[in-house]
C-alpha positions in Angstrom: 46.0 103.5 61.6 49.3 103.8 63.7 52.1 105.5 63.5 55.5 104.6 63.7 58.5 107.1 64.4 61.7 106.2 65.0 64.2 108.6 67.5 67.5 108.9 67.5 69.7 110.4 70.4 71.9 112.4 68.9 74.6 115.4 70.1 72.3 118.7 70.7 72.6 120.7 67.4 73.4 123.6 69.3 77.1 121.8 71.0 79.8 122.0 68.5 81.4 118.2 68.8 85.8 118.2 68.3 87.5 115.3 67.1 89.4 112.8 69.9 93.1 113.6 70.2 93.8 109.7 69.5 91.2 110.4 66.1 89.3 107.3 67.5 86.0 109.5 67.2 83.8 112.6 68.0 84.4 113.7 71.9 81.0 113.6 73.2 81.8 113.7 77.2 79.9 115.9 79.1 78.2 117.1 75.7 74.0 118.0 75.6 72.0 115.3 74.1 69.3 115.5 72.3 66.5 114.0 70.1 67.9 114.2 66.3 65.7 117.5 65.3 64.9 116.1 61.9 62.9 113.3 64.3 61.3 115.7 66.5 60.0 116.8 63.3 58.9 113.4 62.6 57.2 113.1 66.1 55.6 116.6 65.8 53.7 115.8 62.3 52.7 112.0 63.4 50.9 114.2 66.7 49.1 116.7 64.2 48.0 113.4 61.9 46.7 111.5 64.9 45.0 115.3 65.9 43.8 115.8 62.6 41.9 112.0 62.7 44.1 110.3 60.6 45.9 108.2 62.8 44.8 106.7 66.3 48.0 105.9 68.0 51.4 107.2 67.6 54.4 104.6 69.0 57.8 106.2 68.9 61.3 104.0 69.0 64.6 104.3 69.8 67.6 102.2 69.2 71.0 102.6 71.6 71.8 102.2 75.5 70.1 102.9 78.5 70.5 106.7 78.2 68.6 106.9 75.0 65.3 106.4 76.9 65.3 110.2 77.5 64.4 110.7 74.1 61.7 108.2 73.8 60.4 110.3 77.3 60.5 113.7 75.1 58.1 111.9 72.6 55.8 111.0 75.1 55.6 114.2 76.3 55.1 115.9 73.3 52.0 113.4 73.3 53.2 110.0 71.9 51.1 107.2 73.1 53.5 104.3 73.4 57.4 103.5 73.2 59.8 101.1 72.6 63.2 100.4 73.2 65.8 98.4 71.4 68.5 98.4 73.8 71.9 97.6 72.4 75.4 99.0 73.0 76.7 98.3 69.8 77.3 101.4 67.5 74.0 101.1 64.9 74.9 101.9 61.5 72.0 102.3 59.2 71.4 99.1 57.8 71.3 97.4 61.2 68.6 100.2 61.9 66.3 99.5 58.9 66.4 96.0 60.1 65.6 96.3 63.7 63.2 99.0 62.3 61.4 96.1 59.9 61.1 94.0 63.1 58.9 96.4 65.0 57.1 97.0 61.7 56.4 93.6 61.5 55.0 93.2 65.3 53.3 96.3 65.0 51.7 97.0 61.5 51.8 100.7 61.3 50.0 102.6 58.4 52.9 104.6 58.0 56.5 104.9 59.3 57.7 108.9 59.6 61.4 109.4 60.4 63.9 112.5 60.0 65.5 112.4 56.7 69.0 112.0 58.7 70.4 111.8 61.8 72.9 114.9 62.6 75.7 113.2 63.8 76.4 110.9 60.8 74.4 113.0 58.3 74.3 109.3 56.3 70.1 109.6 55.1 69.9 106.2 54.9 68.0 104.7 57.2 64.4 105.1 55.8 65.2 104.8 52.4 67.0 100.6 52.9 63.6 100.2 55.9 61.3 101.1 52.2 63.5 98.7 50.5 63.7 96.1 53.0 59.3 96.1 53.2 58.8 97.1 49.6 56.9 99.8 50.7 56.6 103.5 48.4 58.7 105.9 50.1 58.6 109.6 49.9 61.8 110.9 51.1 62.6 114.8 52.3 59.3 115.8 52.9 57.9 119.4 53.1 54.3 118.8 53.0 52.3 115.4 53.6 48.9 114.7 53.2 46.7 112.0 54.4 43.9 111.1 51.8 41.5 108.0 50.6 45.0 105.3 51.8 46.9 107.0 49.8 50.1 109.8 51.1 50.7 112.5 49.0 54.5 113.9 50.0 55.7 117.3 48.6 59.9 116.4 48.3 62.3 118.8 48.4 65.1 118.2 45.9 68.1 120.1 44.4 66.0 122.0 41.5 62.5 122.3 43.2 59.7 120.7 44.9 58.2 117.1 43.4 54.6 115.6 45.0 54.5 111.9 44.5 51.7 109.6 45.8 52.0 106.8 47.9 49.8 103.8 48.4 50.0 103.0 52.4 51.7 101.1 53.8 54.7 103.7 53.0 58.1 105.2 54.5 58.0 109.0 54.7 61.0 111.0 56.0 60.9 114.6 56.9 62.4 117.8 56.4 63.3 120.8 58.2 60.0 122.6 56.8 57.6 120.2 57.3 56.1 121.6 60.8 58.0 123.1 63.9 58.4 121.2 66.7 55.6 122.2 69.9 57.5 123.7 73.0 57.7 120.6 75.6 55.8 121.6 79.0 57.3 120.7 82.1 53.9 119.1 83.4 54.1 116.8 80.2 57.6 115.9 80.9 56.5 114.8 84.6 53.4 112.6 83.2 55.6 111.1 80.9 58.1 109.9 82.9 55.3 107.4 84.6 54.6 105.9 81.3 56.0 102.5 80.1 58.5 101.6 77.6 59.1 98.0 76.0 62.8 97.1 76.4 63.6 94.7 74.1 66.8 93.4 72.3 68.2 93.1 68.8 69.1 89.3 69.8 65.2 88.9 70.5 64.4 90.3 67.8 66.5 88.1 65.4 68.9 91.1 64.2 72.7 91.1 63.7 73.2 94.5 64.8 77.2 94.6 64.6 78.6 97.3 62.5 79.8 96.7 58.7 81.6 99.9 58.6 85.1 100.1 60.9 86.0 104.1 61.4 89.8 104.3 60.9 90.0 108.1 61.9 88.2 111.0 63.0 90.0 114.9 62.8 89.2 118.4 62.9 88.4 119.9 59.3 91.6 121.9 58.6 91.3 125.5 59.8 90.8 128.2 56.5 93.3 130.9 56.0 92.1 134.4 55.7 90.9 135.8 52.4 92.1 138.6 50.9 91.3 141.5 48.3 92.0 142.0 44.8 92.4 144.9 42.6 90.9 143.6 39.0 90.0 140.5 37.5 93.4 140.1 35.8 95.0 139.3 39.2 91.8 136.9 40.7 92.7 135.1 37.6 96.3 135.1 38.5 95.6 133.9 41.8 93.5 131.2 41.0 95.8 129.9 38.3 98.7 130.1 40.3 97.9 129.6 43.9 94.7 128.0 44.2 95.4 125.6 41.0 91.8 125.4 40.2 92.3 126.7 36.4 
């Protein structure tokens, strides 16, 4: 069975992004880039499937420009056997994703597609649920544990009030979660030997896919800053406060 994982090149978690004074968008110049961490996630628990004997080849994919290759290189070197590259500079919103996403599943024929449950720079959690919809394949979204067993995938979900385990027939769409696995520590050797490993470059226009956006962004700004807090002396004047100046009762 293979493995599909799509990447995303995202701002490093760790940078904290401002707004653009003109509110066009996020500044990102000069900021760290990284693979989306939710995806390294992805990438970690395909590795341990394929180690495990459950999968024999593990193909990671990345849509963007030139510079998203890096990520697809971190893949390889965390032990992904192949990559491809949809190179585009157009801004890929998630529909546009699930479709270019459906092309490769189409050419490829993975078992299984294992993505992060959301990107950290639009936080939208889209992608993987429209790519189950666009295949009609079972999806198990936000998941904490996943087991491979007799073609079928058995996804503990994390939700609001609990945990819920659903079974999937495979072909199916899994996105992860932050307690799935942890991520292995890169080695600098791997990093070398992956940079001598080819990518397929290919285009959304080969491909068939529209990828312009849908969604226009009219502005971007800073969340407005929060005014100290302050202390009260009873219950009577909380209430007073929250009546009065707060105008939430």
């Amino acid at each position: 069975m293979k493995l599909l994982v799509p990447v995303k090149r995202v701002v490093d978690y760790n940078v904290k992004v401002r707004a653009k004074a003109d509110g066009s968008g996020v500044d990102i110049a000069n900021a760290k880039m990284s693979m989306n961490p939710f995806d390294e996630i992805a990438v970690e628990e395909a590795l341990r499937l394929k180690a495990a004997g459950k999968a024999a080849e593990v193909i990671v994919l990345t849509i963007g420009n030139a510079k998203c290759e890096e990520v697809l290189r971190t893949a390889m070197a965390m032990g992904a056997d192949r990559a491809i590259h949809i190179i585009t500079e157009a801004e890929i919103q998630p529909l546009a994703a699930a479709k270019l996403i459906r092309k490769i599943v189409e050419k490829e024929q993975p078992g299984m597609v294992l993505l992060g449950k959301q990107a950290i720079d639009d936080d939208a959690s889209q992608t993987g649920q429209m790519l189950a919809a666009l295949l009609n394949w079972g999806q198990g979204t936000f998941a904490s544990k996943l087991v491979i067993e007799n073609n079928e995938a058995v996804v503990t979900r994390e939700v609001d009030g609990g945990l819920v385990t659903v079974v999937l027939k495979l072909p199916a769409v899994v996105t992860t979660d932050l307690r799935l696995n942890e991520p292995r520590y890169v080695k600098l050797p791997d990093i070398m030997k992956a940079r001598g490993k080819p990518v397929e470059k290919l285009t959304p226009e080969q491909l068939g896919v529209d990828a312009a956006s849908r969604l226009r962004t009219l502005k971007v700004e800073d969340p407005p800053k929060r005014k100290g807090g302050v202390k009260v002396k009873s219950v009577e004047e909380l209430v007073e406060k929250l009546r009065n100046e707060a105008k939430v009762l």
